[in-house]
Backbone as XML, in Angstrom:
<?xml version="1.0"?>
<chain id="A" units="angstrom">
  <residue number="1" name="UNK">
    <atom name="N" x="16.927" y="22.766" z="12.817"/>
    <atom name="CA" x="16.508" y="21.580" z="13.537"/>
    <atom name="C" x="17.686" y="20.625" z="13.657"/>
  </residue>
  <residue number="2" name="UNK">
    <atom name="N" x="17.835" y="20.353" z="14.865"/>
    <atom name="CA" x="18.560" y="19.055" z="15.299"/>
    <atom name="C" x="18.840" y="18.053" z="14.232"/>
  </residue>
  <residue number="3" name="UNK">
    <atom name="N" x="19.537" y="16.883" z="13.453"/>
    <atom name="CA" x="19.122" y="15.712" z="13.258"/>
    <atom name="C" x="18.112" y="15.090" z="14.346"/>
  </residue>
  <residue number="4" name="UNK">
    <atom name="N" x="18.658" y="14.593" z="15.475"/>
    <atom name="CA" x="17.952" y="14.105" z="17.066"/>
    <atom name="C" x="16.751" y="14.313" z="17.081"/>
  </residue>
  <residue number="5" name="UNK">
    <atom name="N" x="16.642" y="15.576" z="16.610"/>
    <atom name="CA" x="14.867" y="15.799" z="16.745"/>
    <atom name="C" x="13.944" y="15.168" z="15.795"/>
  </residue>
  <residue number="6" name="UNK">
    <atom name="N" x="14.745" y="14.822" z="14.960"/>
    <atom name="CA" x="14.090" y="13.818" z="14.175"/>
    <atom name="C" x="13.026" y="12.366" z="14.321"/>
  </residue>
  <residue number="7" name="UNK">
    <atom name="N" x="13.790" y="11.608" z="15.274"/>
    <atom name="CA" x="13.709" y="10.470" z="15.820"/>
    <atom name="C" x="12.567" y="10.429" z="16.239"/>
  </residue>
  <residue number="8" name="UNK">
    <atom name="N" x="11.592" y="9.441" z="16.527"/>
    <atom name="CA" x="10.662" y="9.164" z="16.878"/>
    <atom name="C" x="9.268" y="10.352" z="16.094"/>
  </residue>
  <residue number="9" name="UNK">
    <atom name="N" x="9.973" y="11.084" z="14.632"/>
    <atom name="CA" x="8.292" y="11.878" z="14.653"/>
    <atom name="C" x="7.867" y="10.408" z="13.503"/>
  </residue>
  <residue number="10" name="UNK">
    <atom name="N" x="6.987" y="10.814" z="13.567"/>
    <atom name="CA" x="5.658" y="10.067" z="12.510"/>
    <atom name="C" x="5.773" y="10.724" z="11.121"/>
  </residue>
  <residue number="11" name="UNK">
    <atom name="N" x="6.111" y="9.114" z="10.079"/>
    <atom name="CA" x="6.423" y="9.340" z="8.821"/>
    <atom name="C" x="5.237" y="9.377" z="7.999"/>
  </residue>
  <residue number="12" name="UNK">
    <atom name="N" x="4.677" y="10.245" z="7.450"/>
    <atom name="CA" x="3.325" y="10.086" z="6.375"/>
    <atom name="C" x="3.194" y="10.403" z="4.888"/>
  </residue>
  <residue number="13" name="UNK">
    <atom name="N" x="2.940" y="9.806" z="4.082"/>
    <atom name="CA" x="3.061" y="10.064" z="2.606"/>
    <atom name="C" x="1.968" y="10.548" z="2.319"/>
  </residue>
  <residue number="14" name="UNK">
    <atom name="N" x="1.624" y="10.870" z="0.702"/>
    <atom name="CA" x="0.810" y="11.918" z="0.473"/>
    <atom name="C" x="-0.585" y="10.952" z="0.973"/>
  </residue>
  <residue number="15" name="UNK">
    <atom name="N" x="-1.592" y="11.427" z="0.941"/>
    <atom name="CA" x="-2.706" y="10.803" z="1.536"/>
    <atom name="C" x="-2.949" y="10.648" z="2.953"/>
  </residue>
  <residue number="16" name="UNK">
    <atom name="N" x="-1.819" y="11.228" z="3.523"/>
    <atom name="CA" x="-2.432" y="11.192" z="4.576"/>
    <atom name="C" x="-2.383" y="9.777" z="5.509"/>
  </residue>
  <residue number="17" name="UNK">
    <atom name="N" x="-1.334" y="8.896" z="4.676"/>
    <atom name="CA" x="-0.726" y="7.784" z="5.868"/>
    <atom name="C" x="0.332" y="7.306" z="6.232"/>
  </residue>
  <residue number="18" name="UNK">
    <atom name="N" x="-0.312" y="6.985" z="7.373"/>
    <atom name="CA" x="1.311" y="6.960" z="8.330"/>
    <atom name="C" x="2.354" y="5.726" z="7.640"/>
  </residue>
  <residue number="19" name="UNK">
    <atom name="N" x="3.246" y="5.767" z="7.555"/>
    <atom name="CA" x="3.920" y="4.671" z="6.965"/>
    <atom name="C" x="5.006" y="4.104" z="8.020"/>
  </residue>
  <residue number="20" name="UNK">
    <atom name="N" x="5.333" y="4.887" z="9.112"/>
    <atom name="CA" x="6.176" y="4.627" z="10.275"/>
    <atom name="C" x="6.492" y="6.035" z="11.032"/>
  </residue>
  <residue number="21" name="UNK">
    <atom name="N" x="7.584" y="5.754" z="11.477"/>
    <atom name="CA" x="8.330" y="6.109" z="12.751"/>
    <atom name="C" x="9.975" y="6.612" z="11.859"/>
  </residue>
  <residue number="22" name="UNK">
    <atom name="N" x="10.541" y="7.308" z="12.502"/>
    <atom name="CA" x="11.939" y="7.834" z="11.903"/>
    <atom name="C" x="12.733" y="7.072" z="13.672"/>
  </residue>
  <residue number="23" name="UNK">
    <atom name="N" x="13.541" y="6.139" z="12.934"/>
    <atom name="CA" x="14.214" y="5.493" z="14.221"/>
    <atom name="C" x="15.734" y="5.911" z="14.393"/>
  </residue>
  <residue number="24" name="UNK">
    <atom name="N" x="15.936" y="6.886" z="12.654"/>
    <atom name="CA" x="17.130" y="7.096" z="13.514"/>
    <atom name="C" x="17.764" y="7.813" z="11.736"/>
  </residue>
  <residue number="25" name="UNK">
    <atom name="N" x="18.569" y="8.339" z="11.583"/>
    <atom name="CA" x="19.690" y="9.059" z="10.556"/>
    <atom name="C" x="20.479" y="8.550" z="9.807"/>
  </residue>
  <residue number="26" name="UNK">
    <atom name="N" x="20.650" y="8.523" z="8.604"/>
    <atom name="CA" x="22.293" y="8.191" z="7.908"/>
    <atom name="C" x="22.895" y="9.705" z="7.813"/>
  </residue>
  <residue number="27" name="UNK">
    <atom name="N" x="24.370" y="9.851" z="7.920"/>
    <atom name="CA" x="24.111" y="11.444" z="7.462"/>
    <atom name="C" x="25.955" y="10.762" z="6.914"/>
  </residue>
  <residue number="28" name="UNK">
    <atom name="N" x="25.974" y="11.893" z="5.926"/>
    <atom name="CA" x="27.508" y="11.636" z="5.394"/>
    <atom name="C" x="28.180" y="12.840" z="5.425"/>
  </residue>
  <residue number="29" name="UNK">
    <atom name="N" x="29.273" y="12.503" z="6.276"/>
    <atom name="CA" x="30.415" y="13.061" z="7.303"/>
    <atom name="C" x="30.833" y="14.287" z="5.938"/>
  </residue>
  <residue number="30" name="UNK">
    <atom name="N" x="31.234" y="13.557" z="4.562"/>
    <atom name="CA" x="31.899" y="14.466" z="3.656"/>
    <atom name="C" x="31.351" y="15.300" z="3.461"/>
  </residue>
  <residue number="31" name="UNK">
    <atom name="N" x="29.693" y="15.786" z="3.357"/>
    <atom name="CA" x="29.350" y="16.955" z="2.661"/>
    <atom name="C" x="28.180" y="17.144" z="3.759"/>
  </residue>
  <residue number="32" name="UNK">
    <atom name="N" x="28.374" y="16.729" z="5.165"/>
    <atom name="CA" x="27.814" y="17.584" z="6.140"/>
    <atom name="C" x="26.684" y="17.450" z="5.688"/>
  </residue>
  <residue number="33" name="UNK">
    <atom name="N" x="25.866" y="16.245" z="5.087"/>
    <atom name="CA" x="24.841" y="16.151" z="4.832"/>
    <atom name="C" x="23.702" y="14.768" z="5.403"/>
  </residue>
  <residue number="34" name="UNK">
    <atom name="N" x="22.481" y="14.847" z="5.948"/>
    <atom name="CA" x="21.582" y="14.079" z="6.261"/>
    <atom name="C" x="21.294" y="13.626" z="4.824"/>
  </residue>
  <residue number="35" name="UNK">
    <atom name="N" x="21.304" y="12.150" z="4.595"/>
    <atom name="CA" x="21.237" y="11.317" z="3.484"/>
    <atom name="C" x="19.885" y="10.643" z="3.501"/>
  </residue>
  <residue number="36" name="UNK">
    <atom name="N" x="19.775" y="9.700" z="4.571"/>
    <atom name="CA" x="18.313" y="8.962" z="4.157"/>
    <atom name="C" x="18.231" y="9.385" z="6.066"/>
  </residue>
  <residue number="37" name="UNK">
    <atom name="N" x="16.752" y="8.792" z="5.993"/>
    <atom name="CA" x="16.127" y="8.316" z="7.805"/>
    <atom name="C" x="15.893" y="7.337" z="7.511"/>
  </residue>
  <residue number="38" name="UNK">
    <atom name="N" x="16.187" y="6.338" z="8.723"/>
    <atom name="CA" x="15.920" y="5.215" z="8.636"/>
    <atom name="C" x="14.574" y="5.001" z="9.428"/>
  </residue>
  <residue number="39" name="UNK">
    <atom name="N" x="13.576" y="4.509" z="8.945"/>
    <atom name="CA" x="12.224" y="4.276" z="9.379"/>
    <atom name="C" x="11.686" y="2.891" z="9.938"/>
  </residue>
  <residue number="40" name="UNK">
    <atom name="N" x="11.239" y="2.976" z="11.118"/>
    <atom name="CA" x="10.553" y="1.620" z="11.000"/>
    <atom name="C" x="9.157" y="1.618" z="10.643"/>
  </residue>
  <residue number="41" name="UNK">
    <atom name="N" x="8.673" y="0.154" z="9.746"/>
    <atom name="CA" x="7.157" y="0.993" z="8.849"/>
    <atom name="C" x="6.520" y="0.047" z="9.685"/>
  </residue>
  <residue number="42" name="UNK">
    <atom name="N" x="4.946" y="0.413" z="9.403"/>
    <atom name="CA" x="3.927" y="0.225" z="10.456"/>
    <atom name="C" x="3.293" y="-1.185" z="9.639"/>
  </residue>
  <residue number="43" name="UNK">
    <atom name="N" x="2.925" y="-1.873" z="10.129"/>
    <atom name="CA" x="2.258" y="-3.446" z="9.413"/>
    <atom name="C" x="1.689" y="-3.160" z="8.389"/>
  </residue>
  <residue number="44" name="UNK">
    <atom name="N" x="1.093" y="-1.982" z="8.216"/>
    <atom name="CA" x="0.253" y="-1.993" z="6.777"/>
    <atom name="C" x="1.177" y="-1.374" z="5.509"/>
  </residue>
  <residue number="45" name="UNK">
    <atom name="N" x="2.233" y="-0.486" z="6.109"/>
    <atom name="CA" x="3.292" y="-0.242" z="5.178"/>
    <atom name="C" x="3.999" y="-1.465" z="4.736"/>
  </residue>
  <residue number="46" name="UNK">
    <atom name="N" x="4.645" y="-2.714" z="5.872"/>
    <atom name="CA" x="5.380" y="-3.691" z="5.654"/>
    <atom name="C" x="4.490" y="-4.208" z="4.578"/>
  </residue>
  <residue number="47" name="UNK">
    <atom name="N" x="3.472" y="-4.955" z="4.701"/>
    <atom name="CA" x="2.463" y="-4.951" z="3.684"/>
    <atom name="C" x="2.575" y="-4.722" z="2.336"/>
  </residue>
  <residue number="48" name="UNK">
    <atom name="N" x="2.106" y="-3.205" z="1.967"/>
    <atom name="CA" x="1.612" y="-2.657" z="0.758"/>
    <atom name="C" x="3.381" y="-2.467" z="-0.091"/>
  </residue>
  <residue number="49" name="UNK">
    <atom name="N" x="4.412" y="-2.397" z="0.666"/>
    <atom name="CA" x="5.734" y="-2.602" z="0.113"/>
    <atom name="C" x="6.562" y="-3.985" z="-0.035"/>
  </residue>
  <residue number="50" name="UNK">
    <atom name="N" x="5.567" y="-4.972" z="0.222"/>
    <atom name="CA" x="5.661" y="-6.014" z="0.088"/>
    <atom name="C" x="7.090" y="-6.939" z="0.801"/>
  </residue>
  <residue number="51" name="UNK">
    <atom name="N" x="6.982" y="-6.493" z="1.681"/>
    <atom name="CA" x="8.590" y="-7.000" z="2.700"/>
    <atom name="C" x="7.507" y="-8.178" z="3.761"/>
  </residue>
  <residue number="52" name="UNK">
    <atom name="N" x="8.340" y="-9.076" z="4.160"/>
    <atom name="CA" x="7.803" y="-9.868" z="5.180"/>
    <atom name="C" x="7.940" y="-9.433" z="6.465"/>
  </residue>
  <residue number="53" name="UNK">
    <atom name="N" x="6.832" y="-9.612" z="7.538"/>
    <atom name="CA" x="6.743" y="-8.755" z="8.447"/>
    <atom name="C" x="7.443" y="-10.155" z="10.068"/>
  </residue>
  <residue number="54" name="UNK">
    <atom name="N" x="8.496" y="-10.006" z="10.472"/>
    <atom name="CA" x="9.003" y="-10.954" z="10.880"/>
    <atom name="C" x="7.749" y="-11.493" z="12.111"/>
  </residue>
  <residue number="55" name="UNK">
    <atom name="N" x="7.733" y="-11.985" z="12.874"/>
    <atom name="CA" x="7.061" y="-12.791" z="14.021"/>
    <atom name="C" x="7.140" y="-12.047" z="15.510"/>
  </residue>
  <residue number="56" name="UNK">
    <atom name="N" x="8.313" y="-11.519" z="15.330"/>
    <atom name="CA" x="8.261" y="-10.654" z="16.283"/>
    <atom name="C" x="9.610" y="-9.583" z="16.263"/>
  </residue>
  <residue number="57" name="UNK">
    <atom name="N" x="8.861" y="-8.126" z="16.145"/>
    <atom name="CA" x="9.883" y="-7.189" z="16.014"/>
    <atom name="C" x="9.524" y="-6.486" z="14.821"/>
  </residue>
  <residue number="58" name="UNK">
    <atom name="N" x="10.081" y="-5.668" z="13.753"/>
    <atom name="CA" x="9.600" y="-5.114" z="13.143"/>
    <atom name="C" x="10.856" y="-4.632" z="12.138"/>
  </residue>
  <residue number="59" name="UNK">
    <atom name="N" x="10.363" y="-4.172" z="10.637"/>
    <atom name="CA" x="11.172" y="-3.874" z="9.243"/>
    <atom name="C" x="11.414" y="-2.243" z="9.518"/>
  </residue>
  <residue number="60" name="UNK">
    <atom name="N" x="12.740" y="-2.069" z="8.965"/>
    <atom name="CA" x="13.490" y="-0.634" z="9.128"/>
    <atom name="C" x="14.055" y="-0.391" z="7.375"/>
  </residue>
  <residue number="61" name="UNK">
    <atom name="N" x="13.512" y="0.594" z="7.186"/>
    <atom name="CA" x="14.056" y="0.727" z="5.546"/>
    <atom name="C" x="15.223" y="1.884" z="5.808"/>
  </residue>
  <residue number="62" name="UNK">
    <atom name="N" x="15.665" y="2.195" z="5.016"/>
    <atom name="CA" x="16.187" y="3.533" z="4.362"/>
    <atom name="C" x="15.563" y="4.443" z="3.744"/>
  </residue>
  <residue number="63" name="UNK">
    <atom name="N" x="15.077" y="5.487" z="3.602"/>
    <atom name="CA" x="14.522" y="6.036" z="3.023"/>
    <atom name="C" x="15.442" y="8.057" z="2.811"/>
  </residue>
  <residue number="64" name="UNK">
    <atom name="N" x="15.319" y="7.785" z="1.359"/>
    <atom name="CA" x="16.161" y="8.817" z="0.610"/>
    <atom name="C" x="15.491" y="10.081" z="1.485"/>
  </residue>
  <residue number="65" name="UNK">
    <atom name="N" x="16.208" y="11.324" z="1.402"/>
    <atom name="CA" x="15.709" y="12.734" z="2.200"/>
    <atom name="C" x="15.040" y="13.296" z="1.049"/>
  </residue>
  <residue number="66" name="UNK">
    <atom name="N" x="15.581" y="12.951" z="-0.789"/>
    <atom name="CA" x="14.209" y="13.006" z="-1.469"/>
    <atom name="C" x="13.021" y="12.796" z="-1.366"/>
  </residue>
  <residue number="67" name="UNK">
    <atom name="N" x="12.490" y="12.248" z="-0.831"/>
    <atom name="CA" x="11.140" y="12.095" z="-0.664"/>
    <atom name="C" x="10.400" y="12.821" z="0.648"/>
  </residue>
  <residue number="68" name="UNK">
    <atom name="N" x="10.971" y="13.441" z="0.861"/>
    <atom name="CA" x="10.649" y="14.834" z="2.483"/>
    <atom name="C" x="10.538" y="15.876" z="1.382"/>
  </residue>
  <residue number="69" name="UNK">
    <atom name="N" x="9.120" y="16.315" z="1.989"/>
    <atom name="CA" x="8.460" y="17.519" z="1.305"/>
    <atom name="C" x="8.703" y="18.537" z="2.461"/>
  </residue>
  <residue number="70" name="UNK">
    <atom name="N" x="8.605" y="17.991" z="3.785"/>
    <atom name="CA" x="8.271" y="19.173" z="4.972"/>
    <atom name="C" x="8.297" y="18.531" z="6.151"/>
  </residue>
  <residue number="71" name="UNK">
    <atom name="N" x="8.797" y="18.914" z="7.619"/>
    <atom name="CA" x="9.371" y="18.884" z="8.636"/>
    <atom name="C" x="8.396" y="19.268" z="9.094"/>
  </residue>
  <residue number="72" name="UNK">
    <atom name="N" x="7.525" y="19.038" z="10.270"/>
    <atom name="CA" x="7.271" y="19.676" z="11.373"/>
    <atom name="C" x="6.700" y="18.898" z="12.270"/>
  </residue>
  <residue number="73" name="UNK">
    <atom name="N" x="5.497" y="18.938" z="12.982"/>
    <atom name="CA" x="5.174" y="17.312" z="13.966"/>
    <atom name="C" x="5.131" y="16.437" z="13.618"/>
  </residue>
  <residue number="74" name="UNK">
    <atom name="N" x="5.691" y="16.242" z="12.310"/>
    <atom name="CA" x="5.621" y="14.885" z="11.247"/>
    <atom name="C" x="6.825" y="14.931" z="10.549"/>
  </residue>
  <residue number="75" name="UNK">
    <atom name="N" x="7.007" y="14.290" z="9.817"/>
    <atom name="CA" x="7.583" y="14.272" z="8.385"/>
    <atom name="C" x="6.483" y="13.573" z="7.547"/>
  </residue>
  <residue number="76" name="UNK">
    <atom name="N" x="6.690" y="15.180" z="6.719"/>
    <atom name="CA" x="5.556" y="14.641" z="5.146"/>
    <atom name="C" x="6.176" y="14.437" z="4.237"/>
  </residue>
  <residue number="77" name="UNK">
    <atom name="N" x="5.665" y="13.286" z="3.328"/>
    <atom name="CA" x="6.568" y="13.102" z="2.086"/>
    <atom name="C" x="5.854" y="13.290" z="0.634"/>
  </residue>
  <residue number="78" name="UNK">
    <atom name="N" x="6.876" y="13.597" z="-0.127"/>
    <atom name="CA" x="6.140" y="14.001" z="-1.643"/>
    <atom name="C" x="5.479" y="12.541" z="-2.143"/>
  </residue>
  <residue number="79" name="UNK">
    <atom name="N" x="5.560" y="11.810" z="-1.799"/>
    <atom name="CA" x="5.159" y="10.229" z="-2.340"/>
    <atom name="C" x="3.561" y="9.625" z="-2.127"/>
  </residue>
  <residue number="80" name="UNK">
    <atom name="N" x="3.191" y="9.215" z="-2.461"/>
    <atom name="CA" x="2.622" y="8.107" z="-1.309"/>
    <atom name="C" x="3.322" y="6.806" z="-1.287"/>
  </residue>
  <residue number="81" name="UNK">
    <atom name="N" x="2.904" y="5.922" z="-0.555"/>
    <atom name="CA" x="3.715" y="4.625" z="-0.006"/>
    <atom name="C" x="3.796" y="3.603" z="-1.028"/>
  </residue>
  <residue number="82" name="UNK">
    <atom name="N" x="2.689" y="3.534" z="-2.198"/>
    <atom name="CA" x="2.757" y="2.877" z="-3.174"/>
    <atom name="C" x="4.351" y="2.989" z="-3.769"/>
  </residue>
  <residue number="83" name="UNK">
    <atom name="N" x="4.447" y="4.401" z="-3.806"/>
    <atom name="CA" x="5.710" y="5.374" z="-5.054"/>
    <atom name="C" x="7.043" y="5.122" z="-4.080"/>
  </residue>
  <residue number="84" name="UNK">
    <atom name="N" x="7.262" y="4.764" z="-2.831"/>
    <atom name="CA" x="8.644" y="4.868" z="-1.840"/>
    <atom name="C" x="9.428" y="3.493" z="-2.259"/>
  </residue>
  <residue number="85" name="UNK">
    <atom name="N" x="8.972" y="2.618" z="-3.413"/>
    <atom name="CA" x="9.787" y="1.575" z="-3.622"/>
    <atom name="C" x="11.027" y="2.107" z="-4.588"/>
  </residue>
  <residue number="86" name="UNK">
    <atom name="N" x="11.055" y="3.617" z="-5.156"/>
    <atom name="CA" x="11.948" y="4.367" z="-6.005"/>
    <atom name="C" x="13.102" y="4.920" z="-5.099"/>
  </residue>
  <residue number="87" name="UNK">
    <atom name="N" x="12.235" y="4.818" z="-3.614"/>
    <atom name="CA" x="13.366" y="5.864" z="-3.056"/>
    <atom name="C" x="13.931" y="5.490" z="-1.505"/>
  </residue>
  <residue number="88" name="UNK">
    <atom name="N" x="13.599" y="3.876" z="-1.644"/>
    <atom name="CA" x="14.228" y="3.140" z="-0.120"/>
    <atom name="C" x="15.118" y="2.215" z="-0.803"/>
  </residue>
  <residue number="89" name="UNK">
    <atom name="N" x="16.015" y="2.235" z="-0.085"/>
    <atom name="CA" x="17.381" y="1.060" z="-0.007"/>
    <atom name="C" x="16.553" y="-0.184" z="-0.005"/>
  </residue>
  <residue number="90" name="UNK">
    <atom name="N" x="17.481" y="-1.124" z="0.457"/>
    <atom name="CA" x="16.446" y="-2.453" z="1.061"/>
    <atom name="C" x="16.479" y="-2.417" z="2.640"/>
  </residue>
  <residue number="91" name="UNK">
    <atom name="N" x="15.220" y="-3.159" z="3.303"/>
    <atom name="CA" x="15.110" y="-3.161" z="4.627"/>
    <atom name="C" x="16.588" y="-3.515" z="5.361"/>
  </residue>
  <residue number="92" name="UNK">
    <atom name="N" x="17.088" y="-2.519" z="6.279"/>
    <atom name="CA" x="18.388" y="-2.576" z="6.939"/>
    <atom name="C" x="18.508" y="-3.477" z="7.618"/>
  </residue>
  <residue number="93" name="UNK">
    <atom name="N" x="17.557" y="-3.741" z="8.573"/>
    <atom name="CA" x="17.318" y="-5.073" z="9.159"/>
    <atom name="C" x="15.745" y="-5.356" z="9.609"/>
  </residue>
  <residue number="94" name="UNK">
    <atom name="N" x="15.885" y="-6.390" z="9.783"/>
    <atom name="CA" x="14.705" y="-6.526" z="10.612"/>
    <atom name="C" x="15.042" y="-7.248" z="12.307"/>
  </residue>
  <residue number="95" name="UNK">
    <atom name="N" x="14.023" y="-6.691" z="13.568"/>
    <atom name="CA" x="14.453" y="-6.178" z="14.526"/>
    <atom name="C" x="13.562" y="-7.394" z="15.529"/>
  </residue>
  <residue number="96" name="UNK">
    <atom name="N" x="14.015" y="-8.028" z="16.685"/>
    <atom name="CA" x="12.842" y="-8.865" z="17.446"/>
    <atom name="C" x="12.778" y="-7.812" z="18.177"/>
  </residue>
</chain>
């Protein structure tokens, strides 16, 4: 699979919820490796991870490739959304 093809699938943790969108890749050049996706999370993720949800536009985390269980019309993760505060950076930015 592409990185590219990545982009835009739907991020879901265990249970079965959506937590965002994959908006885009970190990958590091030295060991030819995809590092985190950067996600934008959905209001109820901004929420339950306790980030402020700006006024207009929306929160983009980091999120480690540890926590990807499996690839396919989704990305599923070994977590649920409670447990992803172990394995996201801090919000990269937030976006109007």
């Amino acid at each position: 699979m592409r990185p590219s093809e990545l982009v835009g699938k739907k991020v879901v943790g265990t249970g079965a919820k959506i937590i965002g969108t994959v908006s885009d890749i970190e990958f590091d050049p030295a060991k030819w490796k995809v590092t985190h996706l950067e996600v934008e999370l959905t209001d109820e993720a901004v929420e339950t991870l306790g980030y402020k949800k700006p006024f207009l536009g929306h929160v983009e985390i980091l999120l480690s490739v540890d926590a990807v269980k499996a690839i396919a019309d989704v990305v599923g993760l070994n977590k649920a959304i409670e447990e992803l505060k172990d394995v996201i950076e801090p919000p990269k930015r937030t976006t109007a």
